[in-house]
N, C-alpha and C positions, 0 to 999 in steps of 0.2 A: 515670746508667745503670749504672755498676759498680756503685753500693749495690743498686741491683735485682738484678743479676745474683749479688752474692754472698750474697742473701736466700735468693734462686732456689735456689743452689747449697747454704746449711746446710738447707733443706728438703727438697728429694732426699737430701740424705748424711740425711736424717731416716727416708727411706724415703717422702716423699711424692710418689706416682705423680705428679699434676698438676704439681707446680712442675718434676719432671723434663721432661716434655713443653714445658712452656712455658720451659725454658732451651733446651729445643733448639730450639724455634721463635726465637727471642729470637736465638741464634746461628746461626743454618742460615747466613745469607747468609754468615759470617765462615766457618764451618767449607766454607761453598761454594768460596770464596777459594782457600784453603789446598789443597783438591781439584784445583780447575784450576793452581793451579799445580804443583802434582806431577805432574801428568799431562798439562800441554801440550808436556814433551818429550819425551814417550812416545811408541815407535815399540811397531806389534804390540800394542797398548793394547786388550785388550777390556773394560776396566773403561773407566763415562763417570764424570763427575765426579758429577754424581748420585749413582749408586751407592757410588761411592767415600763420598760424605757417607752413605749410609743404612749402610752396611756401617759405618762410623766410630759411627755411631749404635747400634748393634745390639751392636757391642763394648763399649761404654762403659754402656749400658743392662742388661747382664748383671750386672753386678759392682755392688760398693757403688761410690757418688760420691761422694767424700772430697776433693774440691776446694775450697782456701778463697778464690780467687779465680778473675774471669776468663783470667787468664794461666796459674794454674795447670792450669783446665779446658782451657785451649788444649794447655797441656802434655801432659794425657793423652791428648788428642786428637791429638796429633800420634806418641804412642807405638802409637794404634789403628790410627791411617793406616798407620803404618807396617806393623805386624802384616799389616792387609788386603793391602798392596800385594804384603809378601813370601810372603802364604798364594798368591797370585791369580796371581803369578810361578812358584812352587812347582808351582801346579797346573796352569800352562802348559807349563812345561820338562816334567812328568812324561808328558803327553799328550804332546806333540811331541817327543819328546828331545831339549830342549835349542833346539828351532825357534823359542818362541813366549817366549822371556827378555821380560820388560819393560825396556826401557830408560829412564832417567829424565836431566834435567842435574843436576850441584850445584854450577850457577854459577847461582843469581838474575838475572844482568846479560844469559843468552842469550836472546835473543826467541823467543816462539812459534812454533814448528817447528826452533828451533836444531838444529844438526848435531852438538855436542857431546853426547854421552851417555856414560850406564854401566850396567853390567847391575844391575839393583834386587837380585839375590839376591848378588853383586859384591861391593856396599856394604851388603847387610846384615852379610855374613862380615865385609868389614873394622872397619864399624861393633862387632862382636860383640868383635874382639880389640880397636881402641879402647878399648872400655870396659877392658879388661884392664892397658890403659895407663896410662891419664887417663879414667876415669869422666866425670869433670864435662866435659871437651872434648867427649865422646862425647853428653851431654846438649843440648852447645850445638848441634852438629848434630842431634841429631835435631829439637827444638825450633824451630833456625832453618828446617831443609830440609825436614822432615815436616812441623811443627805449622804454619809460616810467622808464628811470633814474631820479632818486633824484636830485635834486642841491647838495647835497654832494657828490654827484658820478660821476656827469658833475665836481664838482670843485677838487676831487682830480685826474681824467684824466687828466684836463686842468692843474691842479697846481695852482690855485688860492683859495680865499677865497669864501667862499658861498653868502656872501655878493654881490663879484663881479658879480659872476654865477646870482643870484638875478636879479641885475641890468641890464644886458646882454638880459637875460629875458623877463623883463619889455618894456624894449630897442626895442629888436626886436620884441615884437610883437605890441607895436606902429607903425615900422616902415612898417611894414606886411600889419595891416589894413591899410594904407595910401598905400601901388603901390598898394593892393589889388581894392581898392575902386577907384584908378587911372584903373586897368589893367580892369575893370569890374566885375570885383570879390564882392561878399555880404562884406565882412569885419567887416559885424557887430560881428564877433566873437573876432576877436585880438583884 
């Protein structure tokens, strides 16, 4: 299946409309995945996971598709999610001032409807200084929390050990809930 998928993938980066469509058919269910889980601990949520995948789709479908694997296209996929959640956040606070925040967890381990949350626009700003820090921590998270990649799948993009990936992890989301809990972000989730 991944050699198909990364056929799929050097023929879109070729510019072929069809093989783009049939990568996204081919992964909808996986990119569906990664949707609900973003979004089952959203409180105020008017994005559905649906949408969240079409909206994931429409970002990624604009631009060239320069993915040399499945992991890597999860990767980008996870940098789109991101984008949609923090435009759809953006355009809730600006309506509501401030009423209609998305909230999301970044503990993998809360169950559906967990009580742990943080504001998505929160963890984008800290995410944003992250990168200013530690880049590659800041990729591990997005990749784990947006894209809903493995630490094996963050460590063979990066070319490191999972161990590292691990660490990196752990790392940044220490460093998350601290500017979070500085920026006025809840924090109690990282």
């Amino acid at each position: 299946m991944n050699e198909a998928i990364t056929e799929l993938l050097a023929a879109a980066g070729r510019g072929d409309e069809d093989a783009r469509q049939h990568l996204f058919r081919r992964l909808y269910d996986e990119l569906h995945r990664c949707a609900h889980r973003q979004l089952r601990g959203a409180r105020d949520q008017t994005l559905s996971t649906t949408a969240l995948v079409h909206e994931t789709y429409l970002k990624l479908a604009g631009g060239a598709l320069d993915a040399t694997s499945r992991a890597h296209f999860m990767a980008l996929a996870a940098r789109a999610m991101r984008q949609v959640l923090i435009d759809q956040a953006r355009r809730a606070q600006a309506g509501k001032r401030g009423g209609g925040i998305a909230l999301v967890t970044l503990d993998e381990h809360v169950p559906d409807g967990g009580d742990i949350a943080v504001d998505v626009l929160a963890l984008d700003q800290a995410l944003s200084q992250l990168e200013t820090v530690d880049d590659r921590a800041a990729r591990v998270v997005q990749w784990h929390f947006f894209g809903g990649l493995s630490f094996a799948e963050i460590a063979q993009i990066e070319g490191l050990t999972v161990r590292t990936v691990l660490r990196d992890w752990q790392a940044a989301r220490a460093l998350l809930a601290v500017e979070m809990r500085q920026g006025g972000g809840d924090g109690s989730a990282a």
